[in-house]
C-alpha positions as CSV (number, residue, x, y, z in Angstrom):
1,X,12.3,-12.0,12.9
2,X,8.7,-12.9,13.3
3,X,6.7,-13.3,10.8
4,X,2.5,-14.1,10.3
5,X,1.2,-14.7,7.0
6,X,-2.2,-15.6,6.7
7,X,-3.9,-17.7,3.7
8,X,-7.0,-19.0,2.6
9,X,-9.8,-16.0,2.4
10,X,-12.0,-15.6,-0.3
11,X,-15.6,-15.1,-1.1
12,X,-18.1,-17.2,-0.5
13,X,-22.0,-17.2,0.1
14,X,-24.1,-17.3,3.7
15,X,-24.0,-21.0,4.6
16,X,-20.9,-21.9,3.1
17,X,-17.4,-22.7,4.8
18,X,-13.8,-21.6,4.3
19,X,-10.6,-22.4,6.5
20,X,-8.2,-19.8,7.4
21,X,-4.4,-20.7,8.1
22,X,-1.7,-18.4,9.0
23,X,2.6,-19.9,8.7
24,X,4.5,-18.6,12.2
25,X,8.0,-18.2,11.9
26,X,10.5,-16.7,13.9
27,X,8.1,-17.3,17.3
28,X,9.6,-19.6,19.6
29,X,7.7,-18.4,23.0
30,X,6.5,-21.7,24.0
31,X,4.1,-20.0,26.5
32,X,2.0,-17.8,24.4
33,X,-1.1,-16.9,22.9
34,X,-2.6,-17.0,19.2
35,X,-5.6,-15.6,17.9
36,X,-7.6,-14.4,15.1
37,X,-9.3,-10.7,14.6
38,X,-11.4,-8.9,12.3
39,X,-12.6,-5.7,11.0
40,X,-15.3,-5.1,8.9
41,X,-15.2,-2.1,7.2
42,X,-16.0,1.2,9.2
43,X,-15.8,-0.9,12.5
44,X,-13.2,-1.8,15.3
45,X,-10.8,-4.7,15.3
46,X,-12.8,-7.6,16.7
47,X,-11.1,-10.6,18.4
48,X,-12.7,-13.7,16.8
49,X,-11.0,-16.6,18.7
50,X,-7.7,-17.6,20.2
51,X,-6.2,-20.6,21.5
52,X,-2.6,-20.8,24.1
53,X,-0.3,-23.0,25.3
54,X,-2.9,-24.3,28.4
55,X,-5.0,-25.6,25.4
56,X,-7.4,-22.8,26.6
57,X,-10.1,-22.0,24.1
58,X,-11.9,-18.7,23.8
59,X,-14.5,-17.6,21.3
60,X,-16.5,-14.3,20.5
61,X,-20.2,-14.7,20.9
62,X,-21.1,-14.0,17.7
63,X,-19.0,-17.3,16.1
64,X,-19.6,-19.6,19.4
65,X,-20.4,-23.2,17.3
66,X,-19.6,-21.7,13.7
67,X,-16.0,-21.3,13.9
68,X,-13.2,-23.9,15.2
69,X,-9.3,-22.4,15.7
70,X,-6.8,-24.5,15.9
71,X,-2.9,-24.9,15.6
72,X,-0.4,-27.8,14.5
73,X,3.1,-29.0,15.8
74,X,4.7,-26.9,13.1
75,X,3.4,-23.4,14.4
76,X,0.2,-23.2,11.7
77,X,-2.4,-21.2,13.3
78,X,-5.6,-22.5,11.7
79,X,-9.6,-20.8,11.6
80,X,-12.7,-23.6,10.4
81,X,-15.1,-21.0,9.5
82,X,-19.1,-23.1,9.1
83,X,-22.0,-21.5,8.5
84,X,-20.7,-18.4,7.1
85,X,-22.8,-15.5,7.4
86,X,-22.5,-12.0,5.8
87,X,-21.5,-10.2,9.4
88,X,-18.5,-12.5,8.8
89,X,-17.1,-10.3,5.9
90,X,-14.1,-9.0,6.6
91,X,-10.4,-8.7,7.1
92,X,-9.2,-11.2,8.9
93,X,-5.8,-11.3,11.1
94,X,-3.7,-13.8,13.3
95,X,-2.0,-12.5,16.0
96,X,0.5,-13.8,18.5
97,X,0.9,-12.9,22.2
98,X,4.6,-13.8,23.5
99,X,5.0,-15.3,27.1
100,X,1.6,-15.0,28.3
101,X,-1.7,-17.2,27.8
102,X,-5.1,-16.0,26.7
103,X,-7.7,-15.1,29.0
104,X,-11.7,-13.9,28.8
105,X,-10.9,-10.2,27.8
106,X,-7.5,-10.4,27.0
107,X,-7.8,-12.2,23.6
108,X,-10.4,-9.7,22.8
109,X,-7.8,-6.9,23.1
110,X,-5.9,-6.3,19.8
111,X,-3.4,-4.4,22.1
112,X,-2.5,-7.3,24.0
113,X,-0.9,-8.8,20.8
114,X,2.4,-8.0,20.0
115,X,2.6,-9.5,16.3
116,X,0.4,-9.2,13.5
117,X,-0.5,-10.7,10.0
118,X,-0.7,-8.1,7.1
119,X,-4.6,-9.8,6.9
120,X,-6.6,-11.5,4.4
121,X,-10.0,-10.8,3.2
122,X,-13.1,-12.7,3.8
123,X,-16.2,-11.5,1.9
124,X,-19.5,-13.4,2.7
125,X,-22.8,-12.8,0.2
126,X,-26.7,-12.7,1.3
């Protein structure tokens, strides 16, 4: 059984940093894809970043030099978060895409993710 469970949200104020992890278990597609979404209230899902097995890299515009995502040899998914900003707030998610990579659009695309984190919240003050 797979299973996401993200840690390390909080509050925080604009300028400051905090560093999201999410613990994989159960995944063992060693071509795959893992990212990070999330919604602010009222809005869509939002992919943030995700990283695959080509060490392929792919950030949303908005957190382009602000945000880092990362992973480990243990399957820990991680998200540096600098600079914070109060658009940031909001419920973050990893994700995992099994036997496929990333791409430009596709890690944008919540549907192209077939396992989710229940989410963690991230609230950023002016």
């Amino acid at each position: 059984q797979v299973q996401l469970v993200e840690s390390g949200g909080g509050s925080v104020q604009a300028g400051g940093s905090l560093r999201l992890s999410c613990a994989i278990s159960g995944f063992t597609y060693k071509k795959n894809c893992l990212g990070w979404f999330r919604q602010a209230p009222g809005q869509a899902l939002e992919g943030v970043a995700a990283v695959d097995t080509w060490d392929d890299y792919y950030y949303a515009e908005s957190v382009e030099g602000r945000f880092t995502i990362s992973t480990d040899s243990t399957w820990n998914l991680f998200l540096q978060m600098n600079n914070l900003k109060p658009e940031d707030t909001g419920t973050y998610y990893c994700a995992a895409r099994a036997d496929n990579l990333c791409g430009r659009i596709t890690f944008t695309r919540a549907d192209q993710f077939g396992y989710w984190g229940q989410g963690i919240q991230v609230t950023v003050s002016s």
